[in-house]
C-alpha positions in Angstrom: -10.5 -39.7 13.7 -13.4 -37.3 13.5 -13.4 -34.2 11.5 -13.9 -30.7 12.7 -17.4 -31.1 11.4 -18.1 -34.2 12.9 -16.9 -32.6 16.3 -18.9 -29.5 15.9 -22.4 -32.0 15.4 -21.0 -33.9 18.3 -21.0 -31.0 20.2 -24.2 -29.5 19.4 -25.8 -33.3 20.2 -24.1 -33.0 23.4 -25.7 -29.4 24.3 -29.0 -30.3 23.2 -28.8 -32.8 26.4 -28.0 -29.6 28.8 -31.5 -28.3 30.5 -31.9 -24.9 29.2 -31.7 -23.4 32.7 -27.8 -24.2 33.1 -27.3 -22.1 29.6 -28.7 -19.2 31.8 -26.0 -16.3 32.0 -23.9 -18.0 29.6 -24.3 -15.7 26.3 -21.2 -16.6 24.5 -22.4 -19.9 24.2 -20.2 -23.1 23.4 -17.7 -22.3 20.7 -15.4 -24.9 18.7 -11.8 -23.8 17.8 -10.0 -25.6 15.4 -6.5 -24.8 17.4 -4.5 -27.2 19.5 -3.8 -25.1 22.9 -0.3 -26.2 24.6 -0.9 -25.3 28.6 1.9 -22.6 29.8 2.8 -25.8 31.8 3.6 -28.1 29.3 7.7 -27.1 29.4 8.2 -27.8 25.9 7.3 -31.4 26.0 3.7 -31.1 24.1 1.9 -33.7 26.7 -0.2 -31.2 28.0 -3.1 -29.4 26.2 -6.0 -27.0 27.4 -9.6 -29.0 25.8 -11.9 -26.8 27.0 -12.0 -22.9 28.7 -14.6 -21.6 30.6 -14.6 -17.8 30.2 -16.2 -14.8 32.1 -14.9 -11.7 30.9 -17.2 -9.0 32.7 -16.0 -6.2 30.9 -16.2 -8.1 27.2 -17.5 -10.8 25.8 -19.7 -12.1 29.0 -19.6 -15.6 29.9 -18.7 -17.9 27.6 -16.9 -21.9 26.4 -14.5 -22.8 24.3 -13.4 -26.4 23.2 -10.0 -26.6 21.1 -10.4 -29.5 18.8 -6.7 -29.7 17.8 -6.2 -30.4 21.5 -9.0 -32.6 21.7 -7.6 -34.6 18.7 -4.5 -34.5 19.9 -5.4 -36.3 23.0 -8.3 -38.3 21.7 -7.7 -38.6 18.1 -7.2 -42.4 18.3 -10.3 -43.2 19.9 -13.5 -44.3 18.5 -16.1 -41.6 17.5 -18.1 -43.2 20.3 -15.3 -42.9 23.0 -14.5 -39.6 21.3 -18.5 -38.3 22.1 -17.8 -39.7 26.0 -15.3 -37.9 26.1 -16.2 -34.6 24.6 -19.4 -34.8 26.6 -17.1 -34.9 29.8 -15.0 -31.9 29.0 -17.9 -29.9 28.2 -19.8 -30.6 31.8 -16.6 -29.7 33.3 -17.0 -26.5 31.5 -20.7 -26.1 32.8 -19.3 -27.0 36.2 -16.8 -24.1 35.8 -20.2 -21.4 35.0 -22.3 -23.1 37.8 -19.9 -22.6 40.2 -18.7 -19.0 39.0 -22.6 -18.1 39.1 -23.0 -19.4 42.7 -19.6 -17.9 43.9 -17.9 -21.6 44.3 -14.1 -22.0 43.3 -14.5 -26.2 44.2 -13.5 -27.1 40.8 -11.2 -24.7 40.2 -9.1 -25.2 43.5 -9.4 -29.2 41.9 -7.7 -27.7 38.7 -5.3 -26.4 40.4 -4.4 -29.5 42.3 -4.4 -31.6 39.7 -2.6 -29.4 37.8 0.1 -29.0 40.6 0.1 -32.9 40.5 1.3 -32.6 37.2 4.0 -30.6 38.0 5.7 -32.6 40.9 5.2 -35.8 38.2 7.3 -33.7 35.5 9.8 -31.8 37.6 8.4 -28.4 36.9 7.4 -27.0 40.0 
């Protein structure tokens, strides 16, 4: 299992791959947070943890993305380092997706959060 450390140089590895241009408008940057987030949806049964957040707060802190790594270890903590970069590398794109769209005034990703996310419900009972 990686440490928090080891996440947070993962994570600047994996930024340093992003063209410059897609950071535009994002001044909060990409944060790592030691917590493990439970989603509201999760009904008590701890299978279901937010990774990553996209955040634009207009009236705050701007634009901004946050990456839980008690989640991420949580989910991922038994995987290689190697798998664990893959799959780091994916939840952060999916964040970038989130403030590409947001900047062009697309919800595509979001509506496909909220289906999968509904999918998840009907599989649990917790509609």
């Amino acid at each position: 299992m990686i440490s928090y450390d080891e996440a947070g140089a993962m994570l600047e590895e994996i930024a340093a791959e992003i063209p410059d241009e897609i950071f535009k408008g994002l001044n909060g940057g990409v944060i790592l947070l030691p917590d493990a987030k439970l989603h509201p949806d999760s009904a008590g049964r701890g299978d279901l943890y937010i990774l990553g957040q996209y955040h634009n707060d207009p009236m705050g802190l701007g634009r901004y993305i946050t990456i839980f790594f008690g989640s991420f270890i949580k989910v991922y903590g038994f995987c290689s380092p190697g798998r664990q970069k893959d799959e780091l590398r994916k939840i952060v794109f999916h964040e970038f997706r989130h403030h590409l769209e947001s900047l062009a005034g697309d919800r595509s990703l979001e509506i496909q959060d909220a289906i999968d996310l509904d999918k998840y419900r009907r599989m649990h009972g917790s509609e």
